[in-house]
C-alpha positions in Angstrom: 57.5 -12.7 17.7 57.3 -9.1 16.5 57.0 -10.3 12.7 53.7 -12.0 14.1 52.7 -9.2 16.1 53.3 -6.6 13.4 50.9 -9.3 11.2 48.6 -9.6 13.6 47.6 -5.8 13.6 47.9 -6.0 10.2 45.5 -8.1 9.5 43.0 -6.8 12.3 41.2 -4.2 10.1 40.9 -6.7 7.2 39.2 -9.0 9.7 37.1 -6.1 11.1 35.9 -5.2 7.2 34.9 -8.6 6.1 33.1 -8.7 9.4 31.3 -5.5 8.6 30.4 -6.4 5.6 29.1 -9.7 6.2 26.6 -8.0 9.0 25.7 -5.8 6.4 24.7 -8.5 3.5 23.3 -10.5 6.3 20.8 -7.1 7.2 19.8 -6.6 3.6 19.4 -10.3 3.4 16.7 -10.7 6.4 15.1 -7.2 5.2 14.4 -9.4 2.0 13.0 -12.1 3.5 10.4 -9.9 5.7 10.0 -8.2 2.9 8.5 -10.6 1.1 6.6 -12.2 3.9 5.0 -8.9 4.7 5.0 -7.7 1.1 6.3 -4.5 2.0 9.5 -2.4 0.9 9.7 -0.9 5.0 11.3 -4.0 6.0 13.9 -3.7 3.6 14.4 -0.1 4.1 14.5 0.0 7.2 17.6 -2.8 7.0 19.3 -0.7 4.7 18.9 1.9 6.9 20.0 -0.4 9.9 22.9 -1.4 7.7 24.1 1.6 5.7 26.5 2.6 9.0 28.4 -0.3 9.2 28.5 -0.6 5.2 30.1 3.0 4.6 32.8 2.1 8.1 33.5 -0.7 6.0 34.2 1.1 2.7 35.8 3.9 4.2 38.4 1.6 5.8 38.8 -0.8 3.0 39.8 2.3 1.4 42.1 3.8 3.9 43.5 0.3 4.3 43.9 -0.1 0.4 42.9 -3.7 1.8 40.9 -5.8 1.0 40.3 -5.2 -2.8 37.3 -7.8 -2.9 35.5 -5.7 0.4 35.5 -2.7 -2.0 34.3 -4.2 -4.9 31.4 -5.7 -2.7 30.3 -2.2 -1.4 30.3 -1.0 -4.8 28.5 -4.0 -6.2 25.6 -3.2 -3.1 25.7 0.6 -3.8 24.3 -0.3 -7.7 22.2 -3.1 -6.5 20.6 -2.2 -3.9 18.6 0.9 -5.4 16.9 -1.5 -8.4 16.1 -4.1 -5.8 14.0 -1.6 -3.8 12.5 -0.2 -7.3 11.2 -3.5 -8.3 10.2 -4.3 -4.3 8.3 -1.1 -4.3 6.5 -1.7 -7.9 5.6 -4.9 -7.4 4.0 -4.2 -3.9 2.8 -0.5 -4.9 -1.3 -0.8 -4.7 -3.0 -1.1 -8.3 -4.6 2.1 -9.9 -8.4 2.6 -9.4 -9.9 1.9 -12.8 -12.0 4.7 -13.9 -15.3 5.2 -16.5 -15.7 2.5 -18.7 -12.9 0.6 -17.1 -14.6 0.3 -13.6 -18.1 -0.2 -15.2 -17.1 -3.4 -16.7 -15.1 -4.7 -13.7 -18.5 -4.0 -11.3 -20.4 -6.8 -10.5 -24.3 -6.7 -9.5 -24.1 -8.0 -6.0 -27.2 -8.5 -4.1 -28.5 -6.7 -1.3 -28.7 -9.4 0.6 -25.0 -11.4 0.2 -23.1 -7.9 0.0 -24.8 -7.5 3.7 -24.7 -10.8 5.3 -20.8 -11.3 4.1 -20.0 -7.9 4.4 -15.9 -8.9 4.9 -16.3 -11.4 1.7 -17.2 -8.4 -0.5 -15.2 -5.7 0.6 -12.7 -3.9 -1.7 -14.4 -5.5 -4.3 -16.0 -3.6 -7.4 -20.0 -3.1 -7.4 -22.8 -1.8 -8.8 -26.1 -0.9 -7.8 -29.5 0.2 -9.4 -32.2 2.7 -7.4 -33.7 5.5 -7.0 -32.5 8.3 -5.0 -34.7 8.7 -1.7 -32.1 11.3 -0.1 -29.2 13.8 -1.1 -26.7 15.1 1.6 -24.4 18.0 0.3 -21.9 20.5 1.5 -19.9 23.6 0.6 -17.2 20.9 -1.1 -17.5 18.3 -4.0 -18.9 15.3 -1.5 -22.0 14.1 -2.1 -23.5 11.5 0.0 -26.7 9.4 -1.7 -29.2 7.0 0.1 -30.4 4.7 -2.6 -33.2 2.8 -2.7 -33.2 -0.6 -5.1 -36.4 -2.6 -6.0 -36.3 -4.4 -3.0 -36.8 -1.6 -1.2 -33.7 -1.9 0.5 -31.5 0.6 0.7 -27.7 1.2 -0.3 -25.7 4.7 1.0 -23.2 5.8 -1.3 -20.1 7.9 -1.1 -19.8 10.4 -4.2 -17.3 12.9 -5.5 -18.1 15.2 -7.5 -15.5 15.6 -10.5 -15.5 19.2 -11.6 -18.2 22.0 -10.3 -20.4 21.8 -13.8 -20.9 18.3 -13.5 -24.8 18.2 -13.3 -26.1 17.4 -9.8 -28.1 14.2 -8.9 -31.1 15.3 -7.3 -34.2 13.0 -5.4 -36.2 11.3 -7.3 -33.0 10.1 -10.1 -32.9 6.7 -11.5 -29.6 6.1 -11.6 -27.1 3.0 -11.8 -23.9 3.7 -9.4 -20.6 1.9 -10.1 -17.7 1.6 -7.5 -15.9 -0.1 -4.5 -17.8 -1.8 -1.9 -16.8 -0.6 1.4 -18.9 -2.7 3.6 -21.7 -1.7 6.2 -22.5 1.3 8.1 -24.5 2.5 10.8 -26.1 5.6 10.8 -29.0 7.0 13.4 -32.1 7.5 11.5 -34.5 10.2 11.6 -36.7 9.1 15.0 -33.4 7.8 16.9 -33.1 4.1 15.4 -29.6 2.5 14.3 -29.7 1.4 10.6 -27.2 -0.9 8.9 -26.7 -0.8 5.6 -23.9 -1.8 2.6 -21.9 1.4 1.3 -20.4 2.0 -1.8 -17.8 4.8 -2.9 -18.1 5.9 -6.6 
């Protein structure tokens, strides 16, 4: 009977790290899974975050223990897996660069007036490119610019504009100019005698 009981309590923290450690592949598993359902890296950080206590009880007694041999080599085999997974989560998810000059220029498409504001959702995020002239100029004391464009249909387009260093030259009323960028869908503005105006924006 003692032989038992003395294997019994020997065999308790064994018990307790395989039990650890399968909560802990379980967590990392289901942060995985939401992870790529929601194609984002929180869910799995946040599981490894969830999970990291009961991983490092389960390391620190597999090594007290000297017992099992097969729990430690699974915490190590997490601890140099784990940090590539995330990488690659993070990278594949991470949002693509902004192209920029000629780059965006030949990824903008010359949407109509009319379709970019009767399906403003259907053309949002998407790359654009407008033609007009320059009915009104709205600056500050910073770099941003905002334009009020007017194309040959009379309609008109309100653009969002950065300037990229102070000696680029200024676009003044009255410029022809061509304006590439990311369609941002509608806004409404009050107009000079009180009416609300709807119109398509683009940021250059």
């Amino acid at each position: 009977m003692k032989g038992d009981g003395f294997m019994n309590k020997a065999q308790a923290p064994i018990s307790r790290v395989k039990s650890w450690l399968i909560i802990t592949l379980i967590a990392l598993v289901l942060g995985g899974i939401l992870t790529i359902v929601d194609k984002t890296a929180m869910w799995f950080l946040v599981t490894i975050g969830l999970s990291a206590p009961v991983y490092f009880i389960a390391l620190i007694v597999s090594a007290i223990k000297k017992k099992p041999v097969i729990g430690i080599a699974i915490c190590l085999f997490i601890s140099l897996a784990m940090w590539p997974v995330i990488a690659i989560i993070v990278t594949i998810n991470a949002p693509a660069p902004i192209p920029t000059g000629q780059a965006l220029r030949e990824q903008c498409i010359n949407y109509s007036y009319e379709e970019t504001s009767r399906y403003p959702d259907k053309y949002k995020g998407k790359y654009a490119t407008f033609t007009g002239k320059v009915i009104q100029v709205l600056e500050d004391d910073t770099d941003d610019v905002e334009l009020r464009l007017e194309l040959a249909s009379g309609d008109v387009i309100y653009i969002f504009y950065t300037r990229k260093s102070k000696d680029e030259p200024r676009i003044l009323e009255g410029d022809h100019i061509t304006a590439y960028g990311t369609y941002e869908g509608l806004l409404t503005y009050t107009a000079l005698f009180g009416q609300q105006v709807t119109v398509p924006v683009l940021n250059m």
